[in-house]
OpenMM code with the backbone's topology and positions (N, CA, C; nanometers):
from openmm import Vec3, app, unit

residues = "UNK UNK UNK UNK UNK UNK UNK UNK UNK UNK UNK UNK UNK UNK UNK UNK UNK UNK UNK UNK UNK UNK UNK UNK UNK UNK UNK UNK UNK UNK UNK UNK UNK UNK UNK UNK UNK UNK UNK UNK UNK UNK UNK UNK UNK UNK UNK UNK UNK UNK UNK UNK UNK UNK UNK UNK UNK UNK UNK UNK UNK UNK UNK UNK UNK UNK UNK UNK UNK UNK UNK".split()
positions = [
    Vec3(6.6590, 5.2246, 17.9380),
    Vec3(6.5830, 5.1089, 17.8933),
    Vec3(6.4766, 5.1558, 17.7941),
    Vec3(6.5253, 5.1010, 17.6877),
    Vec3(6.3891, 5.1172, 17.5743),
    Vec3(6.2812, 5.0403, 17.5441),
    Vec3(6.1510, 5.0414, 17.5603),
    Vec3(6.0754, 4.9207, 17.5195),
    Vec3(6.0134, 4.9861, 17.3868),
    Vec3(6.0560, 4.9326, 17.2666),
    Vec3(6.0162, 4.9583, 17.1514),
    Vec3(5.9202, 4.8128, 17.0621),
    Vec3(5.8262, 4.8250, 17.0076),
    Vec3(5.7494, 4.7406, 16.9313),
    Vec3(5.7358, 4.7651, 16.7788),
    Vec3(5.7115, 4.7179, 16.6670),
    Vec3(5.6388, 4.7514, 16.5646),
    Vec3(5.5669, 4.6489, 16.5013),
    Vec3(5.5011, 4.6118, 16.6397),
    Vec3(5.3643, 4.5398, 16.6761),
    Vec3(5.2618, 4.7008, 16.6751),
    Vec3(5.1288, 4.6770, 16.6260),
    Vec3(5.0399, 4.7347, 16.6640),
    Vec3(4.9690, 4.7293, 16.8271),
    Vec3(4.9660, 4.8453, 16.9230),
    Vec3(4.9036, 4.7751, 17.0633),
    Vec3(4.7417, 4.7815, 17.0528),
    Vec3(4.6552, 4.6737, 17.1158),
    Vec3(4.5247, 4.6759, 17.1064),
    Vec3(4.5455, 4.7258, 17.2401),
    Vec3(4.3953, 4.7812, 17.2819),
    Vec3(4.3376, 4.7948, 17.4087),
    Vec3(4.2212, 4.7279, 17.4177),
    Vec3(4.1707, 4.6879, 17.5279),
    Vec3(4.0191, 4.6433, 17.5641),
    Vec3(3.9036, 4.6973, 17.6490),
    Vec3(3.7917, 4.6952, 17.6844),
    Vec3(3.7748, 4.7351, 17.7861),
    Vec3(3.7166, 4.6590, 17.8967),
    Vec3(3.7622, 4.6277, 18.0350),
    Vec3(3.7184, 4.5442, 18.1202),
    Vec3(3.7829, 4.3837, 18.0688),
    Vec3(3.8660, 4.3385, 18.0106),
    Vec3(3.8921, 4.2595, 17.9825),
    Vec3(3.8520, 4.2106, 17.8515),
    Vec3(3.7582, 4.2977, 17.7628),
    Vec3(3.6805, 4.2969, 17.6704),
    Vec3(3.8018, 4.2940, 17.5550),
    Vec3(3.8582, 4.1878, 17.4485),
    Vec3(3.9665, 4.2516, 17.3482),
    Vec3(3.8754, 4.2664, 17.2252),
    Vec3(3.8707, 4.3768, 17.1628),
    Vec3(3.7910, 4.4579, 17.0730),
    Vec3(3.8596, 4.3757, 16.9434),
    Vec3(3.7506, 4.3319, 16.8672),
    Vec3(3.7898, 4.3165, 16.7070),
    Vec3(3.8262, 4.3520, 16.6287),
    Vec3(3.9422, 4.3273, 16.5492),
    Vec3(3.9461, 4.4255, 16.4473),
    Vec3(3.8494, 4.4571, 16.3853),
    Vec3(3.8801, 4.6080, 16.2834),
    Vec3(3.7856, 4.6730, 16.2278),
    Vec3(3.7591, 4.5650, 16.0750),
    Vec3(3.6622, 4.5916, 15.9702),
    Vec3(3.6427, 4.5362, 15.9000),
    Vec3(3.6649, 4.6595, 15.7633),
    Vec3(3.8037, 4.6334, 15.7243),
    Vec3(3.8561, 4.7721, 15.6182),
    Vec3(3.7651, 4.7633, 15.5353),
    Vec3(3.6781, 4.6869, 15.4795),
    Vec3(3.5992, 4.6649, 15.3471),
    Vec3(3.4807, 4.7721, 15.3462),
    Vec3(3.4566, 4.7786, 15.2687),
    Vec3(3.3258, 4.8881, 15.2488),
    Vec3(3.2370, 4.8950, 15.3115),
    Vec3(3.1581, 4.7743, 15.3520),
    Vec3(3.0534, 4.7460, 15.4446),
    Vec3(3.0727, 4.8236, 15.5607),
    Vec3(3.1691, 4.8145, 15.6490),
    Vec3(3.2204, 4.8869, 15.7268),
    Vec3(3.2130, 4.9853, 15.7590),
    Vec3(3.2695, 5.0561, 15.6528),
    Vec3(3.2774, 5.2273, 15.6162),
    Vec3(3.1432, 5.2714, 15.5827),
    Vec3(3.0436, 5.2214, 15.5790),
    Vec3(2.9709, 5.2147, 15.5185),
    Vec3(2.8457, 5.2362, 15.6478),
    Vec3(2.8830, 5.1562, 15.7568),
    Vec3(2.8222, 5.0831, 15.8844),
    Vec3(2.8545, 5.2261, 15.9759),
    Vec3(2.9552, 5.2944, 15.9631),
    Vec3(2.9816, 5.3619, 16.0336),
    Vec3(2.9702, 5.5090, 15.9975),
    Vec3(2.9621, 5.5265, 15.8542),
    Vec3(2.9249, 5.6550, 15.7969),
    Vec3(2.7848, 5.6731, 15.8481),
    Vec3(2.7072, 5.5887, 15.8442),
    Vec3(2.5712, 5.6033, 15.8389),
    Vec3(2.5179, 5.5834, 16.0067),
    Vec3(2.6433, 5.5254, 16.0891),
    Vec3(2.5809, 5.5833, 16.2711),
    Vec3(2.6547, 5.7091, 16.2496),
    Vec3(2.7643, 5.7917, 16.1932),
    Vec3(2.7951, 5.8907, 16.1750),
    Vec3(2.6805, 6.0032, 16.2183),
    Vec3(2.5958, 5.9919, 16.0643),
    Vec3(2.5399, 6.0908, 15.9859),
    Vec3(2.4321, 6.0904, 16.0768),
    Vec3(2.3644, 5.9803, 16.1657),
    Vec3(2.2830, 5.9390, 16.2242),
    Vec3(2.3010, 6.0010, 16.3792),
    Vec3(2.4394, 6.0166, 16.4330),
    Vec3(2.4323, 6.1260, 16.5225),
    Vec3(2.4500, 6.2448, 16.5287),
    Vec3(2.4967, 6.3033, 16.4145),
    Vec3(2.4204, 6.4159, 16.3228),
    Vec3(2.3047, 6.5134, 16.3601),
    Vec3(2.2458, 6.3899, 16.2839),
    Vec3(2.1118, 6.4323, 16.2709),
    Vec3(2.0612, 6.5065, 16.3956),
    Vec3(2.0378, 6.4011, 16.4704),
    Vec3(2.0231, 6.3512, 16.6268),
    Vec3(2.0961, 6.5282, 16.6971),
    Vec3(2.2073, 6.5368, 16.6891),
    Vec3(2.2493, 6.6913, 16.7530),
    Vec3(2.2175, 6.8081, 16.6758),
    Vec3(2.1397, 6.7963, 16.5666),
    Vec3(2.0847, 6.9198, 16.4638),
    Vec3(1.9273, 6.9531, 16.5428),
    Vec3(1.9106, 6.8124, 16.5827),
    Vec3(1.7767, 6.8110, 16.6061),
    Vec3(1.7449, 6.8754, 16.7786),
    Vec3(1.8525, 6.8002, 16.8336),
    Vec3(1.8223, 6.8979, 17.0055),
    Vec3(1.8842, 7.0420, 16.9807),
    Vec3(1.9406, 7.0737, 16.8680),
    Vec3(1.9842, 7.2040, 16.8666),
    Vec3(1.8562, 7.3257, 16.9752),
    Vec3(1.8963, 7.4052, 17.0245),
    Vec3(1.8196, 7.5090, 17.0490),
    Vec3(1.8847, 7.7144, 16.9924),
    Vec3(1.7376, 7.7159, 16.9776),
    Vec3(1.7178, 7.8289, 16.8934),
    Vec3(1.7729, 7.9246, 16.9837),
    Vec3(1.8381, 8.0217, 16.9270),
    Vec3(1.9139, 8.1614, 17.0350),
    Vec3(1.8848, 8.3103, 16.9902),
    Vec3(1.8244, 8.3305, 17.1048),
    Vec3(1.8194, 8.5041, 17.0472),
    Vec3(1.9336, 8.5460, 16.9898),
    Vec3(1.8921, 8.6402, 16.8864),
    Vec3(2.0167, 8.7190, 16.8241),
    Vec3(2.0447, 8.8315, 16.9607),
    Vec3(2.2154, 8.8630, 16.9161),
    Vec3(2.2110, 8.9525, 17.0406),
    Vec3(2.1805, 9.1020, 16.9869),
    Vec3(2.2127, 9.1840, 17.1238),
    Vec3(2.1388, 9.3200, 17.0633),
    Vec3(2.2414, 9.4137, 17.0233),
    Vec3(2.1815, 9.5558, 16.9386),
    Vec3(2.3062, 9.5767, 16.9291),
    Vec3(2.4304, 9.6430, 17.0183),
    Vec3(2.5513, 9.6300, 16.9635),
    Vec3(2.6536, 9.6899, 17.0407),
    Vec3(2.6492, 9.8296, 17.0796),
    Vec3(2.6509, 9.8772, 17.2306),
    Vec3(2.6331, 9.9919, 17.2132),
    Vec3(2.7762, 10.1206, 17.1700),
    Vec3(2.7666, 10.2035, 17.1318),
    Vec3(2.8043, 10.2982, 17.0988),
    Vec3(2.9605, 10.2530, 17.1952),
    Vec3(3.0469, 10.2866, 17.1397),
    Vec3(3.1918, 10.2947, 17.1780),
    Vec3(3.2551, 10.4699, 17.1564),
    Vec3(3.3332, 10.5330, 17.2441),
    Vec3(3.3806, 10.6559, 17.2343),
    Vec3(3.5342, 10.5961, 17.1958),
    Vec3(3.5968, 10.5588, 17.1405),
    Vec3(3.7475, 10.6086, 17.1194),
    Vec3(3.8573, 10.7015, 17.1034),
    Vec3(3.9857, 10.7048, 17.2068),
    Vec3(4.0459, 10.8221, 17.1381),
    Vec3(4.1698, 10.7470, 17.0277),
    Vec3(4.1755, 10.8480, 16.9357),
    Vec3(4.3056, 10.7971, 16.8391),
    Vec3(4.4111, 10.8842, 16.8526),
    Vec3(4.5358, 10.8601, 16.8684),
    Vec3(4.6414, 10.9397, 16.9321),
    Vec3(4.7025, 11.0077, 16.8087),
    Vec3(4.7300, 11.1179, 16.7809),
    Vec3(4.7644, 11.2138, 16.6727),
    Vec3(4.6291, 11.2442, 16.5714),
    Vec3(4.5209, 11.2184, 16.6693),
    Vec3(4.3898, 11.2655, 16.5982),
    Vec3(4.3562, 11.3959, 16.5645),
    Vec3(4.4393, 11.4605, 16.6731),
    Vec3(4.3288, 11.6045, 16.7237),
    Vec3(4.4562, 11.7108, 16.6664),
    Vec3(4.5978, 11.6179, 16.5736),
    Vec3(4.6854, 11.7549, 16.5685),
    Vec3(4.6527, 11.8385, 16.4451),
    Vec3(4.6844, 11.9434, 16.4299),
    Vec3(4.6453, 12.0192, 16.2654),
    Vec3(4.7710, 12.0239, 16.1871),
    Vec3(4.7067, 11.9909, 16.0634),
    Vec3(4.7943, 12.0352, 15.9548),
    Vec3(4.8115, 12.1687, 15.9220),
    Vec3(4.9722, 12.1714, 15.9432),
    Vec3(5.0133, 12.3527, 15.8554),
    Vec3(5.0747, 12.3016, 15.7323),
    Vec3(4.9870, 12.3511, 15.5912),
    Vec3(5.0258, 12.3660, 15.4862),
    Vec3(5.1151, 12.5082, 15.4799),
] * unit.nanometer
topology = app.Topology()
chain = topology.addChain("A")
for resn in residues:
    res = topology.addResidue(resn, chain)
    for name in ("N", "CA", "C"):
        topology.addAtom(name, app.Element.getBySymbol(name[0]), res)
């Protein structure tokens, strides 16, 4: 059984059916700017972080490190 549409599906919430959007500029416009506006807003509670310290010293071995060359 297939249930296929090429209907768009809305959702709501609580019985709430949501409006369409308004494609026109105003819009884009309405929403760029709560965008940029929560933005701001998370730049601003940002908190400051110590730099870390440095890495300490690492020993590695490299395998065919230690053989000698016979010229």
């Amino acid at each position: 059984m297939i249930n296929a549409t090429n209907e768009q599906l809305e959702l709501g919430f609580n019985g709430i059916r949501l409006s369409p959007r308004n494609p026109g500029r105003a819009g884009r416009v309405a929403r760029a700017t709560w965008w940029f506006a929560q933005m701001r807003e998370v730049v601003e509670r940002a908190m400051d972080w110590n730099a870390a310290g440095e890495a300490r010293p690492e020993q590695i071995w490299i395998p065919g490190a230690a053989r000698e060359v016979k010229v």
